[in-house]
C-alpha positions, 0 to 999 in steps of 0.5 A: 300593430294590430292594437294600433289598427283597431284603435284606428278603425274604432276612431274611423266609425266614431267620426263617420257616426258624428257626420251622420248625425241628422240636421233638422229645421222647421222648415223641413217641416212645412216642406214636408206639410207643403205649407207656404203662403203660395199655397191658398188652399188651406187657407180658404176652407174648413179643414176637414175631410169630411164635410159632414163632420163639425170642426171643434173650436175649444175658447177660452178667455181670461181677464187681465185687466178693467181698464175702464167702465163708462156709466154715461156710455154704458160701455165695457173696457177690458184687456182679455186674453183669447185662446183658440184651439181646433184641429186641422186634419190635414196637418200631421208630421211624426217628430221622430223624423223631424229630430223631435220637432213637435209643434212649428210657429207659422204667419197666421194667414197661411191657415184657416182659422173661424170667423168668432166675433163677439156680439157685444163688441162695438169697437175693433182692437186698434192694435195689430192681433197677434201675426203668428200662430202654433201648429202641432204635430198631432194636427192642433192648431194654437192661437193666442191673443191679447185684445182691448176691447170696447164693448156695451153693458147695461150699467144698473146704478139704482144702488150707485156707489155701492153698485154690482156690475156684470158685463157679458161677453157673447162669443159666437161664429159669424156665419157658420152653424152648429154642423160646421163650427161647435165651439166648447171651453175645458175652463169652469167658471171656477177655474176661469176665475182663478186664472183672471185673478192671477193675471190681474194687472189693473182693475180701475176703481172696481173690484173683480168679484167673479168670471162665470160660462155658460153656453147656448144655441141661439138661431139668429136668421134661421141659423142654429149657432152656438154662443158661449158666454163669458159673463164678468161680475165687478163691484165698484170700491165706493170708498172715493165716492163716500169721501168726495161726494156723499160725506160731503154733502152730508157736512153741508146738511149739518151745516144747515141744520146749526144755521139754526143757531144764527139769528134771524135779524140780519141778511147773514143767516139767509145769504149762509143758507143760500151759499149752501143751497148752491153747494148742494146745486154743484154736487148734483150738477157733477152727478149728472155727468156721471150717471146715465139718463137711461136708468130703468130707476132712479139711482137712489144717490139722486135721491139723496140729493134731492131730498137734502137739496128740499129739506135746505129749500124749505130750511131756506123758505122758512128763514125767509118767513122769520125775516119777514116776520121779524121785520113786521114786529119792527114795522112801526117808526121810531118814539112810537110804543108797542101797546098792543099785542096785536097791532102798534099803537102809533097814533098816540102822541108824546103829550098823551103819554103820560095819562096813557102810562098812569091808565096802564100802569095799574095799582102800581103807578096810582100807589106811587102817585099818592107818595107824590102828592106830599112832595112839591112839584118839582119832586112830583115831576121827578117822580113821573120822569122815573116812573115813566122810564121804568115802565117804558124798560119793562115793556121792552124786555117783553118779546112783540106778538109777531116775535113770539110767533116766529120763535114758535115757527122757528122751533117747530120747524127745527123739530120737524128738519131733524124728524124729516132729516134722520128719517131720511137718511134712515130709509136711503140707508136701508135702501142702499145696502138691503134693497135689490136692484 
């Protein structure tokens, strides 16, 4: 009996103690913190309770992705994340008697929060910031956010494809100064890097090279402030560019330097090295939509361009020069002889040809001709026929003046383009990948 009793009073402490056992929710704690929406004053002032004591916001921002980079528009597009941390003195709750509850989510407009904003920054985010924030019980107040933002960067393309970026991003108060909002970052250079490349999703047609902070105090209208700046290094992949427009353009230089090989007689020499003159015209045209007229330099690609664009112009002058001349050696009608080295002999007609033939013909015809004396005369005119033949086949095989002279020109100028040509490609070469910016 007295077993069974206090097994009973055992079971009757055990079911007293299960039905003591506290129930606790997040908002005991706001009741507790008299934090609601109703209540605007903790919304409007700095939440300190002493004025003369600055309110430390601790930022950080991480990089996670390079949606976009506009060189005509000098613009910045990347996806950040934003973590902003300060302390709020009028929040504090012991977790021991709030069943352990340590940190509490609440809408983002119920608690003061610093007016940041980032300078170079010329687009709002049109997606919504994130509605909620984190209040911790030791009084920390937690924000992140996820922003795209659209910012301007001064692009320097002088070394354009094979170009180094580096986009500031300048964080700093709107309106409060240092004796009210002191803003600091726990993340190094190093770490901030480390953290970005982990999180990279997409990088576009770049590369992330690096992401450094510094900080400063700058004194925008009299008003001391502070400013940390996150500065975002990126190099371009220049791979595209070398096989859709450099190589490209260089195939057509080759092209035109073995139009040399093409005869000059003919408009089809000159209408190949127009079409690759006007090739050469649309590549420049592409380039001048991707490029930023407001360079301090001119971008060394467009002087690649126009540099081959004027060796094929003067490739092309000089064909003209060639038909030209080729079409003066040809200037005489048809039956009329070339005599002259300089000039064409047309004024000689078909019955003096014969007497013209022997007074140039030298020893050779006189020797024949005496041959001829001891045949009859039907022989003798046989004779003449065929030296006369003979003679005409040999002084055609015998290039004209102006012939000579163009094949002088032609071969002069094929050395000078490939002189001019490898020299050029040399120096745009080492000013690509030695020169600074």
């Amino acid at each position: 009996m007295l077993q069974t009793n206090f097994l009973l009073l055992l079971l009757l402490i055990a079911i007293d103690g299960d039905s003591s056992e506290k129930v606790c929710s997040y908002q005991d704690v706001l009741n507790y913190l008299k934090l609601s929406k109703s209540n605007e004053l903790f919304s409007m002032t700095r939440p300190v309770k002493d004025f003369r004591q600055p309110t430390e916001v601790i930022l950080e921002i991480l990089l996670y992705a390079i949606l976009d980079v506009k060189e005509i528009d000098q613009t910045f597009v990347p996806y950040v994340w934003i973590i902003l941390r300060w302390q709020n003195d009028y929040i504090f709750w012991d977790p021991n008697e709030f069943c352990g509850i340590s940190n509490v989510t609440i809408p983002t407009d119920i608690l003061w929060k610093p007016d940041l904003t980032i300078e170079e920054m010329t687009e709002k985010d049109k997606a919504p910031p994130s509605p909620h924030l984190t209040i911790r019980s030791n009084g920390e107040v937690l924000v992140q956010n996820d922003q795209v933002l659209v910012s301007t960067c001064r692009m320097q393309v002088y070394k354009f494809p094979f170009d180094m970026q580096s986009c500031n991003l300048s964080v700093k108060s709107v309106v409060h100064s240092v004796s009210e909002i002191r803003l600091k970052h726990h993340l190094n250079s190093s770490g901030a890097t480390n953290w970005s490349r982990q999180l990279m999703r997409t990088q576009y047609e770049w590369l992330f090279v690096n992401l450094t902070i510094t900080t400063k105090t700058v004194f925008p209208f009299g008003v001391e402030q502070d400013v940390i700046i996150y500065t975002i290094f990126m190099k371009r992949r220049a791979k595209l560019y070398i096989i859709n427009f450099l190589l490209p353009i260089l195939f057509l230089l080759f092209l035109d330097l073995a139009s040399f090989l093409v005869p000059d007689r003919g408009g089809e020499k000159l209408s190949f090295k127009v079409t690759v003159l006007l090739a050469v015209t649309v590549m420049q045209l592409i380039l001048n939509d991707i490029l930023p007229s407001s360079s301090d330099k001119t971008p060394l690609i467009e002087v690649y361009c126009f540099g081959i664009f004027a060796l094929m112009m003067l490739s092309l002058l000089e064909t003209i020069v060639m038909m030209y001349l080729m079409e003066k050696e040809s200037a005489c009608p048809n039956g009329e002889k070339k005599w002259n080295r300089c000039s064409c002999l047309c004024g000689v007609s078909a019955e003096n040809m014969p007497s013209v033939l022997t007074e140039g013909s030298g020893s050779e015809l006189t020797r024949e001709q005496e041959v001829s004396d001891k045949f009859p005369e039907e022989l003798k005119e046989f004779v003449k026929t065929a030296t006369l033949l003979l003679v005409n086949m040999k002084e055609e095989e015998k290039p004209g003046f102006w012939t000579r002279k163009s094949q002088f020109i032609n071969t002069t100028y094929f050395i000078f383009y490939v002189t001019a040509a490898s020299l050029f490609l040399g120096y745009t070469y080492y000013c690509w990948f030695d020169a600074k910016e």
